[in-house]
N, C-alpha and C positions, 0 to 999 in steps of 0.2 A: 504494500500500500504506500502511496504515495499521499504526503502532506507539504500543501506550501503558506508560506504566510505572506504579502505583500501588501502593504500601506501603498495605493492604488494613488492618491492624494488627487481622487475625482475619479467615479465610476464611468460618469460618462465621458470626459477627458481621455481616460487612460482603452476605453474603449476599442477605439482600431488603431490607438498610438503604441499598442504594447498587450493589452492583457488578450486578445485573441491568438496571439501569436503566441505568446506565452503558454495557454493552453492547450494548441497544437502542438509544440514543441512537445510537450513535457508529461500531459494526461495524465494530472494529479486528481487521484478517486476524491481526497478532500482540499478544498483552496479557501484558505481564510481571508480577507479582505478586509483591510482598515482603512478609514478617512476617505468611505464610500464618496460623503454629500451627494446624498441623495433621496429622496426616498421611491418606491418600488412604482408612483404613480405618475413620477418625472420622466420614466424610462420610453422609447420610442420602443414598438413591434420586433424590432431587431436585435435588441438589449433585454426582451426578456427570454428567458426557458434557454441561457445558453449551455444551461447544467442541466439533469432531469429534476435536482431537489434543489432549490436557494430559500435558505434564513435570514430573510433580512433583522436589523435592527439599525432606526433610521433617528436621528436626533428630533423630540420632542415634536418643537413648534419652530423651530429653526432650520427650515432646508437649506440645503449649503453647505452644511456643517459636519463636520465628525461623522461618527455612524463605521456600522458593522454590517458584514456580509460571509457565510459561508454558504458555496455549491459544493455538492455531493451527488456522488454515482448513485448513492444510495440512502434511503430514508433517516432521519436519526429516529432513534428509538423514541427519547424525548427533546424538546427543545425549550431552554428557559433563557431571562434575558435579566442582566443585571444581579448585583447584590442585595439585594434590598433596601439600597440607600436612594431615595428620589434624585439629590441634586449630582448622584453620577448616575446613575440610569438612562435619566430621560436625556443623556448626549447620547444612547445608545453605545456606549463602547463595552459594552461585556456580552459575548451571545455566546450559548454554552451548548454544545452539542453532544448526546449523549450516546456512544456507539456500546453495543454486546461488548466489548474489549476494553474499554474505557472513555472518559469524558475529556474531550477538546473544551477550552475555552480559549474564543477569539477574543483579545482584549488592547481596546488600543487606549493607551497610556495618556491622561493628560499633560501636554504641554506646559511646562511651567515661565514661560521666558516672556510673555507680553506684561504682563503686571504681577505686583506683589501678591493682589486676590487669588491669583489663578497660580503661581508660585503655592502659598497656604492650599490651593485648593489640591493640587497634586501633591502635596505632603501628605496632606489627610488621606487622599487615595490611595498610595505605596502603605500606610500605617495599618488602616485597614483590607487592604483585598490580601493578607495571610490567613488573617483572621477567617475573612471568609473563606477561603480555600479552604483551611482546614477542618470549619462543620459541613462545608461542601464534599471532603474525602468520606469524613466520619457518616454521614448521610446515601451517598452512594457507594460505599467500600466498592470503587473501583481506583485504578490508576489515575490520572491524572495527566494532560498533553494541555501547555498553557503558552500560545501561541503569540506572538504579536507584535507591532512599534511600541513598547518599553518606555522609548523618549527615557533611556538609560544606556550610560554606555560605563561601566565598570572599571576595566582593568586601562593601564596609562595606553597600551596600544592596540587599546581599543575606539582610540582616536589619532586624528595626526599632527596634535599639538598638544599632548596633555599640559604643558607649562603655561603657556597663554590659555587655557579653555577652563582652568582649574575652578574659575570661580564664573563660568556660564549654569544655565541651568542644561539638565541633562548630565551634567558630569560636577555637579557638585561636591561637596564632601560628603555628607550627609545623605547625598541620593546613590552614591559609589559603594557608600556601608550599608545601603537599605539592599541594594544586591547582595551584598556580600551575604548578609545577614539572611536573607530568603534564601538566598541557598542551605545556608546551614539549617533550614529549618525541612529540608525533605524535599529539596529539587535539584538537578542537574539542568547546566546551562550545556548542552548539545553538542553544539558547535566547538567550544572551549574543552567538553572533554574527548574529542576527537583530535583538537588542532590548538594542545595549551599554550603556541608559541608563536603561532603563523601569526603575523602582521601583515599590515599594510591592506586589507582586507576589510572592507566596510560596506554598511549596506544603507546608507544617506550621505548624501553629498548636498551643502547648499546649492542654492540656483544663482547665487552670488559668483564670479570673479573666477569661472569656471573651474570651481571646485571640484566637480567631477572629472573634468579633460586632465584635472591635474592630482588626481585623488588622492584632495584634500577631503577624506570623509573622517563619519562615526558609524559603528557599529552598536546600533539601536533597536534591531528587529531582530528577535530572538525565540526560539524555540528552546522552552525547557520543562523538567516530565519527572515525575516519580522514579526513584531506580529501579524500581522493579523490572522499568520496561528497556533500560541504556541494551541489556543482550537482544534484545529484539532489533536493534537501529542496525542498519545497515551499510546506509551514507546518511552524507548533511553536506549539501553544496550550500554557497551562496553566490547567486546567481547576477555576479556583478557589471555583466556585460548586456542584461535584457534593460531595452529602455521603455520606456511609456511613464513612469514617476521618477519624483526625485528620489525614490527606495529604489530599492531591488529587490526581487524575492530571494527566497530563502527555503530551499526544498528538501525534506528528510524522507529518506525510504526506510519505512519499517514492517518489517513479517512477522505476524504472529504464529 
């Protein structure tokens, strides 16, 4: 089975710039998508059913914005949406899909860097979504696959300037130990326990002073999972060469 995650940044944007192509490429049974902006009723005839199953979760009252999306080959068993916190919910960034093998959740991470509010408000979100993960494990005694833009980037070369970036948001102090710290608490970051040393390797690049042609990125989109399942993985690419967003996806093959 095939899992990808890719912060799209515009569903209908990334449409025939990247994500069709993507999906030809690569025919991932499941594809998580963040920072859809959109919702399911904006979409033209040719933008829908390009999967047989899509879960939308679309921000509130605000189209344009944030928002989650996973297509599947196949049904999920259940489908739930959020923590049960309203003021992160209704941006729609948690949508939890429930397969026979275990529970994905697509979750894209708030942004902290336009105001102090929204700074406080993704502190509060990293503080509590363990929390909830862990009456979410205890509740489904299943594995765990926690998918998504992070808007965290952890280790020093997991960017390409940790000296100047030290005190941006995404790579703060404080938000570097909230990874750290979640790992320690019953997660594996994927990618890092495959490639604890590869650099230079990122999956966002600004749209700034061609960050990308000279990648200058951060590795922010991330795939990480209960270990029960790490003997299951098979690969974890990151797919830094597909364009259509300022991400790139990030694809893991796992067998049960």
């Amino acid at each position: 089975m095939k899992i990808a995650t890719w912060n799209i940044n515009g569903f209908r944007a990334c449409f025939k710039k990247g994500l069709l192509d993507f999906l030809q490429k690569n025919s991932p049974e499941l594809v998580c998508l963040q920072e859809t902006k959109a919702h399911p009723d904006q979409l033209t005839k040719e933008q829908k059913k390009i999967y047989p199953f899509e879960y939308w979760s679309s921000c509130g009252t605000k189209k344009g914005y944030s928002g989650t999306l996973i297509l599947s080959q196949k049904p999920a068993l259940n489908i739930s949406y959020g923590m049960g916190i309203k003021k992160f919910d209704w941006e729609g960034r948690i949508l939890i899909f429930e397969h026979e093998k275990f529970v994905l959740l697509n979750i894209y991470f708030p942004n902290g860097a336009l105001t102090q509010t929204r700074h406080l408000f993704k502190q509060e979100f990293l503080k509590r979504l363990p929390v909830f993960l862990e009456e979410l494990k205890q509740k489904v005694k299943k594995e765990l696959i926690i998918v998504g833009d992070y808007n965290v980037a952890y280790k020093e070369f997991d960017v390409h300037d940790p000296k100047t970036l030290k005190k941006t948001s995404g790579f703060l102090p404080e938000e570097r130990k909230w990874f750290e710290d979640f790992l320690t608490k019953g997660y594996i970051d994927v990618y890092r326990h495959f490639y604890p040393n590869k650099k230079d390797v990122y999956t966002w690049w600004s749209l700034r002073e061609k960050a990308r042609a000279n990648n200058k990125g951060w590795r922010i989109d991330h795939i990480c999972l209960t270990p029960y399942l790490i003997p299951c993985v098979k690969s974890i690419n990151i797919l830094d060469k597909q364009l259509g967003s300022d991400h790139c996806p990030v694809l893991m093959e796992i067998d049960f």
